[in-house]
DRENDREN-899534 format. One record per residue: z, y, x of N, C-alpha, C, O in turn; residue in one letter. Coordinates in steps of 0.02 Angstrom, whole numbers. Layout:
// residues N
{{Z Y X} {Z Y X} {Z Y X} {Z Y X} "A"}
...
This chain:
// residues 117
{{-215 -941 416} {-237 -874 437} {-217 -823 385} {-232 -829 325} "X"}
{{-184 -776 409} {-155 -724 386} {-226 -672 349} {-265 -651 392} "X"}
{{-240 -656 281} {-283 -611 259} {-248 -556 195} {-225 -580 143} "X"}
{{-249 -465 213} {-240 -448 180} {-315 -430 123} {-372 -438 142} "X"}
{{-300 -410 70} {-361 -373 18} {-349 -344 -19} {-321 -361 -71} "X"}
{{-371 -280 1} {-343 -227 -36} {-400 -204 -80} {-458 -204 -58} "X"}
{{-382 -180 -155} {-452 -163 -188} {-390 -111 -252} {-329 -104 -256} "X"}
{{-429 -96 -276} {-391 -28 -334} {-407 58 -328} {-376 103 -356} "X"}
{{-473 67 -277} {-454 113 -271} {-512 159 -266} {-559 129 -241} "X"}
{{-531 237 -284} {-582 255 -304} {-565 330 -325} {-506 349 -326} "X"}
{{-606 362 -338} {-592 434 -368} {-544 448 -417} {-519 403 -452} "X"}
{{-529 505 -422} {-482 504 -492} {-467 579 -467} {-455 600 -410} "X"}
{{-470 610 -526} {-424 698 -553} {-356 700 -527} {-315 656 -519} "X"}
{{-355 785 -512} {-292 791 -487} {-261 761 -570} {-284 750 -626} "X"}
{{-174 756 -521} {-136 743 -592} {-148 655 -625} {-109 629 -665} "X"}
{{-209 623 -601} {-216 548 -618} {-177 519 -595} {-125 542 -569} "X"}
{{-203 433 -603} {-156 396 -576} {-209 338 -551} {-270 341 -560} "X"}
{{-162 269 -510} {-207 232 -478} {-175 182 -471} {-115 196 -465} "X"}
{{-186 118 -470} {-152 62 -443} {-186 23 -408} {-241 7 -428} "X"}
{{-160 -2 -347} {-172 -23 -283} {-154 -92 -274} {-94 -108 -275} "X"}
{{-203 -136 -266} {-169 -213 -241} {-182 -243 -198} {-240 -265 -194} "X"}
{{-139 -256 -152} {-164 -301 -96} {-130 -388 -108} {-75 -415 -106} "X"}
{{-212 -411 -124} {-175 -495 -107} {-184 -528 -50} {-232 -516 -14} "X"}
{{-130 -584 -33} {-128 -586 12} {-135 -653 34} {-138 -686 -17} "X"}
{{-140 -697 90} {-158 -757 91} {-132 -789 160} {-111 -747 201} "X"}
{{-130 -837 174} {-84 -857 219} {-13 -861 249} {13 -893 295} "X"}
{{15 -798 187} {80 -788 191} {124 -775 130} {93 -738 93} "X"}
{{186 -790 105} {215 -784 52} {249 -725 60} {292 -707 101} "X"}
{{210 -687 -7} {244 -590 0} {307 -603 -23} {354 -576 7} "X"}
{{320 -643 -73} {416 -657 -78} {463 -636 -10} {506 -595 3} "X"}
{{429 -688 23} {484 -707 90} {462 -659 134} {449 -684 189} "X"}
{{447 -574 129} {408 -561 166} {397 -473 152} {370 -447 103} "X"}
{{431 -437 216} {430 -393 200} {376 -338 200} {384 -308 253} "X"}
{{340 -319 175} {268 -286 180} {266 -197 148} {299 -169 104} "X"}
{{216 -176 189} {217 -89 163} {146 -69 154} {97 -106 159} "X"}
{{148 -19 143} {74 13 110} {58 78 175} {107 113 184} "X"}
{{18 90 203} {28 137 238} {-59 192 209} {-98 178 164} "X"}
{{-61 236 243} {-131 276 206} {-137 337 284} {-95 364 320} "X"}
{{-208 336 282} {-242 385 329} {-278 407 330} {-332 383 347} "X"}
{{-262 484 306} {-315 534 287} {-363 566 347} {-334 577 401} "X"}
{{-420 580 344} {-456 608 393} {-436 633 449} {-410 685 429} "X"}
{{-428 631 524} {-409 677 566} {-327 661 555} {-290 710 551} "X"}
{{-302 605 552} {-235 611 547} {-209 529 562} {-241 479 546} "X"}
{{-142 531 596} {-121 494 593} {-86 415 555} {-24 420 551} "X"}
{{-108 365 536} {-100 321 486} {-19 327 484} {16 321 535} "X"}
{{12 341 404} {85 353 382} {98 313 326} {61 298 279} "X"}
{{170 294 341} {200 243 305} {210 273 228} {242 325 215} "X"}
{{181 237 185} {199 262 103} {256 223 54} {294 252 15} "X"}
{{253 176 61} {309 129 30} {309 72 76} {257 49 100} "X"}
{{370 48 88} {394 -34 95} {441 -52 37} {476 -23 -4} "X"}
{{425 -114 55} {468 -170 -3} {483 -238 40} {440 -274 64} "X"}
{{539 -246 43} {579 -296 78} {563 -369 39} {527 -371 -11} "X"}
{{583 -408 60} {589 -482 37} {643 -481 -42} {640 -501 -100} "X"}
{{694 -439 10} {748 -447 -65} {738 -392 -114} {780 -389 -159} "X"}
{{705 -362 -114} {689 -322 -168} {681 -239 -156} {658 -204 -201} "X"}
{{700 -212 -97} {734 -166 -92} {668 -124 -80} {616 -151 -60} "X"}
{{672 -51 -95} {600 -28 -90} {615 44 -32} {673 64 -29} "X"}
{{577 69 -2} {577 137 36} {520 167 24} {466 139 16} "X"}
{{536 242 21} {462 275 31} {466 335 70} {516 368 87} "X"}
{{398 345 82} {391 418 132} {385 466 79} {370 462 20} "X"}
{{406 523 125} {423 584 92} {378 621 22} {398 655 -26} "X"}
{{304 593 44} {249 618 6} {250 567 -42} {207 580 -84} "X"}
{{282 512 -56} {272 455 -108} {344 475 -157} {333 473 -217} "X"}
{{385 486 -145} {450 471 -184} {443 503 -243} {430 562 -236} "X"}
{{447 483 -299} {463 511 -364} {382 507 -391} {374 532 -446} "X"}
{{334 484 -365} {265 469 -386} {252 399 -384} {228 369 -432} "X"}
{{267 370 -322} {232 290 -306} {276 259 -321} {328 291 -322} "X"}
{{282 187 -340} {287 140 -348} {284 80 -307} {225 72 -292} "X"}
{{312 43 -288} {286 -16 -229} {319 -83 -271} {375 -76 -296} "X"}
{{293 -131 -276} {298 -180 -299} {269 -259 -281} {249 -264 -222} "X"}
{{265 -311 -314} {241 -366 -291} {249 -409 -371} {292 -399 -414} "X"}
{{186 -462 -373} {162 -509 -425} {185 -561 -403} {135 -595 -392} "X"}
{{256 -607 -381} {281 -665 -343} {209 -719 -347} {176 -744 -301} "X"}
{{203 -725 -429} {159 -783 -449} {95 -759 -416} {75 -797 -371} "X"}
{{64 -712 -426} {1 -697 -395} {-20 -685 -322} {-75 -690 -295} "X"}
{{49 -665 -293} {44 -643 -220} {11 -598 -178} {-17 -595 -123} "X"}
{{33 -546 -249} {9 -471 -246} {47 -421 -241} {97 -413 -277} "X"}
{{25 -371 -187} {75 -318 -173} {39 -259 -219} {-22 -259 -217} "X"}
{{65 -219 -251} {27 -176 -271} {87 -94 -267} {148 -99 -259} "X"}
{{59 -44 -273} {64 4 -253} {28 60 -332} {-32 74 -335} "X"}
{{64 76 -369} {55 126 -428} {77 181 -384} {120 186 -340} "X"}
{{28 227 -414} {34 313 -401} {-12 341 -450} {-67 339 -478} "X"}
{{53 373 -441} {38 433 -515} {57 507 -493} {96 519 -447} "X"}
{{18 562 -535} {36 620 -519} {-5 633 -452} {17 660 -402} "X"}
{{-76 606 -461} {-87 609 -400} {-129 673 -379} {-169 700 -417} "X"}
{{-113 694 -309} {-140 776 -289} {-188 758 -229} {-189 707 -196} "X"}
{{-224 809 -224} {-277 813 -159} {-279 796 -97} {-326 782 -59} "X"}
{{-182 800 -88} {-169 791 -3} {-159 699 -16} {-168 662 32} "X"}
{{-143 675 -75} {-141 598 -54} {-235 559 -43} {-245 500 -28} "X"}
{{-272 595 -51} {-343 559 -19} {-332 516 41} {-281 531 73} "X"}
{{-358 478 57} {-351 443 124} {-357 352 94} {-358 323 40} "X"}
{{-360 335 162} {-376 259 157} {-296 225 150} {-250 239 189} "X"}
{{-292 188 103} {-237 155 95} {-242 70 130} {-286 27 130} "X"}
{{-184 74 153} {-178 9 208} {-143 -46 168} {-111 -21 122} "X"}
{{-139 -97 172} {-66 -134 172} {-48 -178 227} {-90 -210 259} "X"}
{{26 -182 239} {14 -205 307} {93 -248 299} {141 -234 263} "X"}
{{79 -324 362} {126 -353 372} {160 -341 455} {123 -319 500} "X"}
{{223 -356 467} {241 -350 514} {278 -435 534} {335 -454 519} "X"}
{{232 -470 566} {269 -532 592} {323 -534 650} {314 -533 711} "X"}
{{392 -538 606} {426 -516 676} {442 -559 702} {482 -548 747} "X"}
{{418 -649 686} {421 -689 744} {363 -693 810} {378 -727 859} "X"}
{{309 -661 808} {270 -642 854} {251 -589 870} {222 -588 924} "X"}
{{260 -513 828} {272 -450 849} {190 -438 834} {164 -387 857} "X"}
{{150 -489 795} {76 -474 766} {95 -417 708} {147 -420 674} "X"}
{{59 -381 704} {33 -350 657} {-23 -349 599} {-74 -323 623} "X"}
{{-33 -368 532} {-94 -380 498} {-114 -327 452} {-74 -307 410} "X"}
{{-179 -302 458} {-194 -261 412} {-230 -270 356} {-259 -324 357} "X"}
{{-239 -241 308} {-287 -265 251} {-359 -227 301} {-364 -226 362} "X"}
{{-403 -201 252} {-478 -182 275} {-464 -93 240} {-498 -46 261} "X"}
{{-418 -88 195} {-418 -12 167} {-469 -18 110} {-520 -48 93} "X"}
{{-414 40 88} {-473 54 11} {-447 128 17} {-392 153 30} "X"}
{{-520 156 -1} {-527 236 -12} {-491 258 -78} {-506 231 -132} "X"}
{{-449 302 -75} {-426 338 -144} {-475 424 -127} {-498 459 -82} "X"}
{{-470 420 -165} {-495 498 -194} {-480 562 -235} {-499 565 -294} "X"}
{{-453 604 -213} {-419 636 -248} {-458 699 -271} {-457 742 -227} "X"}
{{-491 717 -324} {-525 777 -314} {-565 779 -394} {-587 732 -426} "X"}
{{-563 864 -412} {-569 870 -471} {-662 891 -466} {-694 902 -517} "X"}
C-alpha cells in the first residue's frame, strides 16, 4: 500500500525559508517520478516542482529560482527546500505520485506552510 507523509511545515517570516519532506512507503521514489503540488485558500491545487526518476527537475512559475525539489534515495524522501519565502506561497503543500500503470493517483495528507510576518 502506497503511503505519502508529508511533515516540515509551519509558520515562518516573509523572506524565510522551509524544508518539506514527504516519505514515502510502498513505493521506490528512485524509480519514480513524483511532484510537490500546494493549495492556497479559494484556489485551485498547482503544480510546484517535479522530479523525474532520472534526475531531471521542473518547476512552476512561482517556484523557480526559490524551490528546490529533491529526494534522500537511502531514506525515501522527497523533500522540497524553499527559500525567499513570500505571503502568496501560504497554502497546503501536497506531494503526489502519478501511477501510470493504473492511472491512480496518491496524495500525501498536506502540511500547512505559513507565510506571514
Amino acid at each position: 500500500q502506497v503511503q505519502l507523509v508529508e511533515s516540515g511545515g509551519g509558520l515562518v517570516q516573509p523572506g524565510g525559508s522551509l524544508r518539506l519532506a514527504c516519505a514515502a512507503s510502498g513505493i521506490i521514489l528512485s524509480s519514480n517520478n513524483m511532484d510537490w503540488y500546494r493549495q492556497a485558500p479559494g484556489q485551485e491545487r498547482e503544480l510546484v516542482a517535479s522530479l523525474t526518476s532520472g534526475g531531471r527537475t521542473n518547476y512552476g512559475t512561482s517556484a523557480k529560482g526559490r524551490f528546490t525539489i529533491s529526494r534522500d534515495n537511502a531514506k525515501n524522501t522527497l523533500y522540497l527546500q524553499m527559500n525567499s519565502l513570500k505571503p502568496d506561497d501560504t497554502a497546503v503543500y501536497y506531494c503526489r505520485w502519478l501511477d501510470w500503470t493504473t492511472g491512480n493517483i496518491y496524495w500525501g495528507q498536506g502540511t500547512q506552510v505559513t507565510v506571514s510576518s
